[in-house]
Backbone as JSON, one array per atom type, in Angstrom:
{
  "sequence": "XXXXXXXXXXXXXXXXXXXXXXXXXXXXXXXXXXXXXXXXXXXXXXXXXXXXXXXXXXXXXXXXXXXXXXXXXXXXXXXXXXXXXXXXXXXXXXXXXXXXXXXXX",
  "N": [[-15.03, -3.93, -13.65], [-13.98, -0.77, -12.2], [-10.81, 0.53, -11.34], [-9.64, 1.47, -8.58], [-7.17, 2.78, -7.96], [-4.45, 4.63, -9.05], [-1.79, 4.4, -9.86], [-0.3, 3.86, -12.28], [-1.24, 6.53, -13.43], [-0.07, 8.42, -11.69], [2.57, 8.27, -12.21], [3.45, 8.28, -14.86], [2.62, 10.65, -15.09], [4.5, 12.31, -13.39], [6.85, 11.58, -14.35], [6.58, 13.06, -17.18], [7.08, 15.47, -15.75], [4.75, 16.74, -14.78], [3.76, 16.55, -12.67], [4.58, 17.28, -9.62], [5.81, 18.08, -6.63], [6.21, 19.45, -3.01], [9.33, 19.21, -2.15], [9.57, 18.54, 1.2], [6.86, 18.33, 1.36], [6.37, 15.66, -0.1], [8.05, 14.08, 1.09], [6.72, 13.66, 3.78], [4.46, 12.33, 2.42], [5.83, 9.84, 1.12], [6.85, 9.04, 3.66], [4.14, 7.77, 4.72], [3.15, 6.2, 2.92], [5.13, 3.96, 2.9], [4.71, 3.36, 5.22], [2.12, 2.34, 5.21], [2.61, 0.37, 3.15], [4.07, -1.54, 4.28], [2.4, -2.71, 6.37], [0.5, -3.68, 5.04], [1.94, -5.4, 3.76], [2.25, -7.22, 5.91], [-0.37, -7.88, 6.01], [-0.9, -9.66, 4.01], [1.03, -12.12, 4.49], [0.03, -12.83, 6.54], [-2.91, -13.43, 5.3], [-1.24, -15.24, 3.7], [-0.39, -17.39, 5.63], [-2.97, -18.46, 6.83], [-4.04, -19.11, 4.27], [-2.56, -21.65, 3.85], [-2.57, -23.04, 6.75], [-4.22, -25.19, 8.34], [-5.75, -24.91, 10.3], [-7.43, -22.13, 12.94], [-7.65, -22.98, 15.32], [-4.88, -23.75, 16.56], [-2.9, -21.78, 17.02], [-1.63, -18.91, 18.11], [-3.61, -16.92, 20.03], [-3.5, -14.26, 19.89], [-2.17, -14.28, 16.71], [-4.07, -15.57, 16.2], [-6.28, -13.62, 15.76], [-5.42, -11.74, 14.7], [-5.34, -13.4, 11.99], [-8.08, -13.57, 11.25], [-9.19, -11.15, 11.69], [-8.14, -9.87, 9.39], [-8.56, -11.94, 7.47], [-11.25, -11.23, 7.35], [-11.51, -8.64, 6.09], [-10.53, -9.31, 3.8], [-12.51, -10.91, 2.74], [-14.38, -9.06, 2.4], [-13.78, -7.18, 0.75], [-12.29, -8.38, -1.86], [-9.05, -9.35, -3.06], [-8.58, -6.86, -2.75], [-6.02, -5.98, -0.88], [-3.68, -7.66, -2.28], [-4.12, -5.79, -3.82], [-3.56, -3.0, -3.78], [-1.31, -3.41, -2.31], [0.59, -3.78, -5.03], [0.1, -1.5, -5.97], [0.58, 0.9, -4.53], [3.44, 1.14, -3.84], [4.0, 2.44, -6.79], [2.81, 4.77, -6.19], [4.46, 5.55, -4.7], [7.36, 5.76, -5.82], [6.47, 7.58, -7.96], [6.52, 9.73, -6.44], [8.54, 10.02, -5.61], [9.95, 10.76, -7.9], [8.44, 13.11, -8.45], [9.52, 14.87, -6.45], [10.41, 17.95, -5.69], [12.28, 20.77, -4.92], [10.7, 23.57, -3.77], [10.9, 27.15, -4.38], [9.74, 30.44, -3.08], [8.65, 33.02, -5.02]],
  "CA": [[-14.7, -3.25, -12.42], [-13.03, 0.15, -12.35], [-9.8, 0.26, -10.69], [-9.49, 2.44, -7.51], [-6.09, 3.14, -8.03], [-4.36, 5.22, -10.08], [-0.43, 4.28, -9.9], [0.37, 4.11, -13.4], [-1.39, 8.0, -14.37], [0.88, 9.46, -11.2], [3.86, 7.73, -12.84], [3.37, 9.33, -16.22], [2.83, 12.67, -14.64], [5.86, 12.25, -12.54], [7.89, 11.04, -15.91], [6.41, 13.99, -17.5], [7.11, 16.45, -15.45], [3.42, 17.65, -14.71], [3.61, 16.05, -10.78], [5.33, 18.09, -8.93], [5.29, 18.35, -5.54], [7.41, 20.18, -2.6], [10.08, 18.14, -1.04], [9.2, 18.7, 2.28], [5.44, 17.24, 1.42], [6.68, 14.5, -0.96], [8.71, 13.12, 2.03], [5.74, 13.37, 4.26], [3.93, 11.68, 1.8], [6.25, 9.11, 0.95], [7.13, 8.26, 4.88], [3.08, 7.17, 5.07], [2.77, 4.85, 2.3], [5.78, 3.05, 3.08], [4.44, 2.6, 6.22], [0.97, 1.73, 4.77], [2.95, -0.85, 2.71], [4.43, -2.3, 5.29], [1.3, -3.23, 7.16], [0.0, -4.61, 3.91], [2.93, -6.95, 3.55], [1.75, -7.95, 6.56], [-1.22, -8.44, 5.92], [-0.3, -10.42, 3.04], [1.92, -12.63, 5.42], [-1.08, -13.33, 7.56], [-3.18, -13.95, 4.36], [-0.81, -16.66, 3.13], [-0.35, -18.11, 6.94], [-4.1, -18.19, 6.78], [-4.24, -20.38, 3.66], [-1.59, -22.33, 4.3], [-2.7, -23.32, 7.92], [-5.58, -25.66, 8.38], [-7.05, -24.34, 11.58], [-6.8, -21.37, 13.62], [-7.52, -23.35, 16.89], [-3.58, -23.87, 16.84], [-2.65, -20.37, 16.74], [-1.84, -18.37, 19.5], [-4.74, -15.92, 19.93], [-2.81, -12.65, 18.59], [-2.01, -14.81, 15.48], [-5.87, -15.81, 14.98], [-7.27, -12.3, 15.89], [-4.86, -10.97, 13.46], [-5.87, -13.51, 10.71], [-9.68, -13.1, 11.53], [-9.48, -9.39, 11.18], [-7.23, -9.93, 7.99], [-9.42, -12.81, 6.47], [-12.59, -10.86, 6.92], [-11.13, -7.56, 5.61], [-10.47, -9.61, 2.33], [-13.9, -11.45, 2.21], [-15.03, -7.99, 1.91], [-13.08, -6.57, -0.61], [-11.24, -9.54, -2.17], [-8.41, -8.84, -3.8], [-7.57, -5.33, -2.73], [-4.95, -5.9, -0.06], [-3.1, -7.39, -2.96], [-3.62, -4.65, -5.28], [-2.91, -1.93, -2.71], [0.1, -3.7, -2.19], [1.1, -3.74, -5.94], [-0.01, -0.16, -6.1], [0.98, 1.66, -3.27], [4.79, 1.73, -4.51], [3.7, 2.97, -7.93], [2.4, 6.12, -5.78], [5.87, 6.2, -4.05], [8.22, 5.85, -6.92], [5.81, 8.73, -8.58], [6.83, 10.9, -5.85], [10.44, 10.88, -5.3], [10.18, 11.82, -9.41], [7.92, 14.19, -8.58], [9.75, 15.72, -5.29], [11.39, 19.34, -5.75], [12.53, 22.01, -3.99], [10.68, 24.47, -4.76], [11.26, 28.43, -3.85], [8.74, 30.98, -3.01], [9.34, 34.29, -5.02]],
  "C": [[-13.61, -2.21, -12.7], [-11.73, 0.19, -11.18], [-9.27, 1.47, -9.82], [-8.18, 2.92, -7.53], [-4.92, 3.39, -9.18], [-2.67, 5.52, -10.18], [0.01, 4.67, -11.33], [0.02, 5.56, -13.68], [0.21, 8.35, -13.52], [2.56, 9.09, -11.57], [4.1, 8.35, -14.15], [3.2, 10.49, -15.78], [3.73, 12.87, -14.56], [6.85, 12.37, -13.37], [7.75, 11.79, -16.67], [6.73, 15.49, -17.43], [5.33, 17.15, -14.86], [2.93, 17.38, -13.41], [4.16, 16.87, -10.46], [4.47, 18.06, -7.54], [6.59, 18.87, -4.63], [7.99, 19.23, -2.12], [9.43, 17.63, -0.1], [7.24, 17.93, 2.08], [5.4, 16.05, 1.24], [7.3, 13.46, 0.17], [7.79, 12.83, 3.46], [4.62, 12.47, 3.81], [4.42, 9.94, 1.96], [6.5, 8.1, 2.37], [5.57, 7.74, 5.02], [3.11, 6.11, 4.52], [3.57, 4.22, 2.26], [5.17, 2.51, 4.42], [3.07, 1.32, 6.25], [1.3, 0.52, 3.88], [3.65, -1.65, 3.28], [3.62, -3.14, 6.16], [0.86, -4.04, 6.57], [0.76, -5.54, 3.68], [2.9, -7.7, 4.7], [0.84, -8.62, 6.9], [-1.19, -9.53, 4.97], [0.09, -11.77, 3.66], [0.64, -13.47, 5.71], [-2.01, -14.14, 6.66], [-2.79, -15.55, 4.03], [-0.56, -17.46, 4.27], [-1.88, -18.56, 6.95], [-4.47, -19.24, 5.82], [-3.65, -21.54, 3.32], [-1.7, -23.27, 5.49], [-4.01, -23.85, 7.76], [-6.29, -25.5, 9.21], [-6.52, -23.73, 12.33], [-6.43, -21.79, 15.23], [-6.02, -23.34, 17.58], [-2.75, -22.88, 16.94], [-2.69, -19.9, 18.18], [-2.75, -17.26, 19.25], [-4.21, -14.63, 19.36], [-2.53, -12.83, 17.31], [-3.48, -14.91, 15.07], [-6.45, -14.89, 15.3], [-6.32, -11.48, 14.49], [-5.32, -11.82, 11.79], [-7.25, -13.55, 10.51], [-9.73, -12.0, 11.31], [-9.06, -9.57, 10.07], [-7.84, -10.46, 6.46], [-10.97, -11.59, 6.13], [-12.54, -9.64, 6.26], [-10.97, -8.12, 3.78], [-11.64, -10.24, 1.6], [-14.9, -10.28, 1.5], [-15.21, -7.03, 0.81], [-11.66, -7.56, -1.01], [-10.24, -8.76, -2.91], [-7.39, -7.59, -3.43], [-6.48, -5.48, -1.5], [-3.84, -6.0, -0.83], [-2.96, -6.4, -3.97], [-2.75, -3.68, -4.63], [-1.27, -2.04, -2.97], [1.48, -3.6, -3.6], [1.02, -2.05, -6.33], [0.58, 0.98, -5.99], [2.46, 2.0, -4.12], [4.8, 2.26, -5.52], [3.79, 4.58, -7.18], [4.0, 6.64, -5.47], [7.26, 6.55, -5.1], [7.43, 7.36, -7.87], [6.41, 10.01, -7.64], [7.94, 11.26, -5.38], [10.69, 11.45, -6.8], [9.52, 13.27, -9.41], [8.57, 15.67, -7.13], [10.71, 17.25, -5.92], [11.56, 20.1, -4.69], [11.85, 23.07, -4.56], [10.87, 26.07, -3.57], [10.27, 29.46, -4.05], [9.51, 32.32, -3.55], [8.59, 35.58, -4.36]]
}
């Protein structure tokens, strides 16, 4: 299986020099996938509440609609919530190395 995500290249770019990106994008950038890793550590959360917990019946209904959407999102694509999650900051740490100012001549 090839691996949808490509943290470590934009980290060697970044560490290279050959990323670059403008401030002003990089911090548009960067404010998403923190947010997008934030959700994921929630999903995560829910995940391990999920296998941890022996039945949803006990759950207040916003708890078992959230681990029902959560569970079946991972039946689907096992695995990737955690990768994402290991990922995702790779991208972000790539892009505060890669943020500049740059100047239009």
């Amino acid at each position: 299986m090839s691996d949808e995500f490509a943290g470590e290249i934009f980290l060697t770019l970044a560490n290279e020099g050959r990323l670059v990106v403008a401030s002003e994008e990089a911090d548009s950038l960067i404010a998403g996938l923190e947010e997008t890793i934030a959700i994921l550590n929630e999903r995560l959360s829910v995940l391990d509440l999920w296998r941890r917990t022996p039945g949803l019946d006990r759950m207040p209904p916003v708890v078992s609609g959230a681990v029902v959407d959560t569970v079946f999102v991972d039946q689907l694509c096992p695995g990737r919530i955690e990768r994402a999650a290991r990922e995702l900051p790779k991208y972000v740490a790539a892009l505060r190395l890669a943020r500049r100012e740059l100047t239009v001549d």
